[in-house]
C-alpha positions, 0 to 999 in steps of 0.5 A: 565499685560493685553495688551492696544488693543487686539481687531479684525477689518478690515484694509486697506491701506492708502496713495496708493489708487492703492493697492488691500485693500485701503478702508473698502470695500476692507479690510481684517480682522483682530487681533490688539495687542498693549501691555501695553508697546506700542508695536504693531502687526497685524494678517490679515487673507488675503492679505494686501501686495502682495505676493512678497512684503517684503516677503525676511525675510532675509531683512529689511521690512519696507513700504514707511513712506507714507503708513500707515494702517487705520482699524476698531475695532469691537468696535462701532466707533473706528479706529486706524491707524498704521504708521511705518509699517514693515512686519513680516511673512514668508511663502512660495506660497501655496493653503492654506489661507493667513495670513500676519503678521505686526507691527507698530512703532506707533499706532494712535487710535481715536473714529472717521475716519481719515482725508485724510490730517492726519498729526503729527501736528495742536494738540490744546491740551494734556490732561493727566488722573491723574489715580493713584494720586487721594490720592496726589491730594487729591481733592474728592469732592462727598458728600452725605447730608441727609435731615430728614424734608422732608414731605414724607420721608428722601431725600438726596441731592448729591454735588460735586466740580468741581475744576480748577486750571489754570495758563498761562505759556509762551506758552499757558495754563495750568491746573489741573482740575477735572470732575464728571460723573453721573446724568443727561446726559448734562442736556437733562433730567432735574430733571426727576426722574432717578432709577439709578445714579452713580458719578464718579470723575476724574482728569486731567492736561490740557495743551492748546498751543496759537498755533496749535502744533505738536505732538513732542512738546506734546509728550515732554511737557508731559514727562516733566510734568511726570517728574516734578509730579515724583519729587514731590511724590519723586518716578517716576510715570509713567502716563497714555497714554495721550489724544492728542486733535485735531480740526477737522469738526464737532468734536474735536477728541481725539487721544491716541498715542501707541509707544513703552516704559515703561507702565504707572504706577499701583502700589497704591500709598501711601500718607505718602511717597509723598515728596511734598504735592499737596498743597504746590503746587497747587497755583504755579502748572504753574511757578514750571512747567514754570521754570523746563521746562527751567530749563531742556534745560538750565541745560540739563545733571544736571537735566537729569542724575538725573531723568533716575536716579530716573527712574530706581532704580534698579541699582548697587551701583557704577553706582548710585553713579557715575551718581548722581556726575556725575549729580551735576558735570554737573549741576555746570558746567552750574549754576557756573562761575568756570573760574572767581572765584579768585581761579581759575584765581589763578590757570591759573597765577601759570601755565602760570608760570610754563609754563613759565620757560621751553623752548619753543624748550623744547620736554616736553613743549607741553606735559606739556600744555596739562597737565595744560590746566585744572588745574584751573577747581575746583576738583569734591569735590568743585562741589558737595560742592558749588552745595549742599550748595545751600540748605536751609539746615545746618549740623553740622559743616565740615559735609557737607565738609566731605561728599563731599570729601568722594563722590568725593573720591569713584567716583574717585575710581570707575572711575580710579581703577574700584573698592576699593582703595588698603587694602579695602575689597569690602564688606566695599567699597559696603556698603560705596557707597551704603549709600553715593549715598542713602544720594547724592540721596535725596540732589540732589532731594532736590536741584532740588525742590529748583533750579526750584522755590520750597519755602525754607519752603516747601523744608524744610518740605521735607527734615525734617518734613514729613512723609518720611524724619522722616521715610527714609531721616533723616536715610539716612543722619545720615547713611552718617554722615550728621545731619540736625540742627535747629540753624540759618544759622550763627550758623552752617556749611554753607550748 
């Protein structure tokens, strides 16, 4: 994979103008390298720090995080600034030219200079590129008409739409937009005849704070974005660096902000495996986003085990499983009043009982308080059953029960033996976790589509009718013994 930013310049220090390089007039060129995973590094042919600073390879050297490296790349109007500057080399004193080596732990780049009050706050706006969703989105619009009755030959007339879906959520906007590139530059040239044009069109979410926000707070909303389109698809998708929009005299300035962590996605996407359609929710693109938002800080480790889970796919069986239970555990715990159920005030009383009937002097006593403290929490079975009966969805009956008991029985096997119960091979215990977590996977997917506001139908033809629930999901589930039926709810095994 190419690197982001290879490019030379010249760079300077800033936050210190008492330091040999603290301008363009007085700066060193140089090599930026900024990988596709956001890791960034600086060659300098001269001497950015002095001799003796931070030259003890042996410690730690990091620069005052009120320094920073401002440079100008040879590309006509773009600079970058390095923060979190550290230097790598090491060498010792000589005639020979200098070289000094740095890396940042964040690489700030923009196509004008920086203000000297720079800061990590006052954006006003996130704009992320929709780059590799075009087949999702399915929102091209460039189309080419042929008029035949033209008096001196056949003329073609170029349309497009420029579409805007817009939604106001708590604190501010939101919107999926689309752009067209081509023909007449802002208009300067009117209908003057051009011999050359090109329309290109792109697509974007935009997201506008009431108020001036700061870059922790896009940077958030933008992984959570990222992760609601990933539940979607029903693959992670990881987007393009995003654009983080700043109002600044004369000009709004566009930062795109490099630190370290995975690339954006570049595999081609294939429309038949999208698990939500766009246009099941392209007229409630806001709430859905609004509510998984909440939703995420309400029901934290619920939701979050889920999406590192389907981040990473490339797990062992036993972790996969484990996480996923271990997931909907979390996600009952927050979504479920247990302690009030009648079952388990049922428990509390019988132990209070038998608590009851020792002695307090007895030496057991307190041992045996310990051991009941949470007795009358319901077992990791009746978690993953009453969380997954939440879906729209009906088994056949005692399916769903079955597979509960089963889920609950492997984690357990893995958590309190490290492995398969005493007379199962581990051949027979792999291939049984596997097809479990594989069928748990797309149920807890399912019931987080359903628990941040997605309509019933759509979860439904998720789950049944497109293309990858008859190709992948239904395989799944019959693999693990679960059989989705058509019959009303009355007729069937609650689920």
């Amino acid at each position: 994979m190419s690197n982001a930013i290879e490019q030379r310049g010249f760079f300077w220090w800033v936050g210190d103008p008492s330091r040999p390089c603290h301008s363009l007039q007085t700066s060193v060129p140089g090599l930026l390298t900024v990988t596709a995973e956001g890791r960034t590094s600086l060659e300098v042919d001269g001497a950015l720090a002095s001799d003796d600073e931070h030259a003890d390879w042996a410690k730690p050297c990091p620069f005052d995080p009120g320094l920073s490296i401002v440079g100008l790349l040879d590309t006509p109007g773009d600079y970058v600034r390095l923060e979190g500057v550290e230097r790598l080399d090491f060498r010792i004193a000589d005639d020979s030219p200098q070289r000094q080596s740095f890396s940042a732990a964040t690489c700030i780049k923009r196509n004008h200079t920086f203000p000297a009050d720079y800061g990590s706050d006052s954006y006003s706006e996130l704009r992320i590129d929709l780059k590799g969703l075009e087949e999702w989105l399915e929102l091209d619009s460039l189309r080419v008409d042929r008029d035949y009755g033209a008096a001196t030959g056949e003329r073609e007339f170029v349309s497009y739409t420029n579409d805007k879906f817009g939604f106001s959520i708590d604190d501010g906007t939101v919107s999926i937009e689309s752009f067209t590139s081509g023909g007449s530059l802002f208009g300067l040239f009117g209908n003057h005849p051009q011999r050359e044009i090109r329309f290109k069109q792109s697509f974007a979410i935009v997201y506008r704070p009431t108020l001036p926000s700061s870059l922790a707070h896009l940077q958030y909303v933008f992984a959570k974005i990222e992760q609601l389109l990933s539940l979607f698809l029903g693959s992670y998708f990881r987007l393009q660096r995003p654009h983080f929009v700043r109002k600044e005299e004369p000009y709004e300035q566009w930062d795109t902000i490099f630190t370290h962590g995975d690339p954006p996605s570049t595999e081609e996407l294939n429309r038949f495996f999208f698990l939500v359609p766009f246009t099941a929710v392209r007229d409630r693109f806001g709430p859905l986003l609004q509510t998984w938002i909440y939703k995420s800080e309400v029901f934290g480790a619920g939701f979050y085990l889920y999406t590192a889970s389907l981040r990473n796919q490339q797990t062992y069986a036993e972790d996969r499983l484990f996480a996923l239970a271990a997931g909907i555990e979390a996600l009952h715990r927050k979504g479920f009043d247990s302690d009030s159920s009648q079952s388990s005030q049922d428990d509390r009383k019988r132990a209070e009982r038998l608590l009851v009937l020792i002695p307090a002097d007895h030496p057991d006593k307190k041992w045996l308080e310990r051991k009941l403290a949470h007795a009358h929490e319901p077992s990791l079975e009746q978690r993953l059953l009453e969380c997954l009966r939440e879906l729209p969805l009906r088994f056949r009956k005692s399916e769903l029960e079955k597979f509960a008991k089963q889920c609950a029985a492997r984690r357990n096997d893995i958590s309190h033996r490290g492995g398969p119960s005493a007379g199962t091979d581990y051949e027979t215990f792999h291939a049984e976790i596997t097809r479990l977590a594989e069928a748990l996977s797309y149920l807890f997917h399912l019931l987080i589509l359903h628990k941040i506001g997605l309509p019933e139908e759509a979860v439904l033809n998720a789950a049944t009718k497109s293309w990858v629930a008859e190709r992948i999901i239904k395989e799944s589930f019959e693999a693990a013994d679960l059989h989705v039926v058509n019959e009303p709810a009355a007729q069937a095994s609650q689920s």
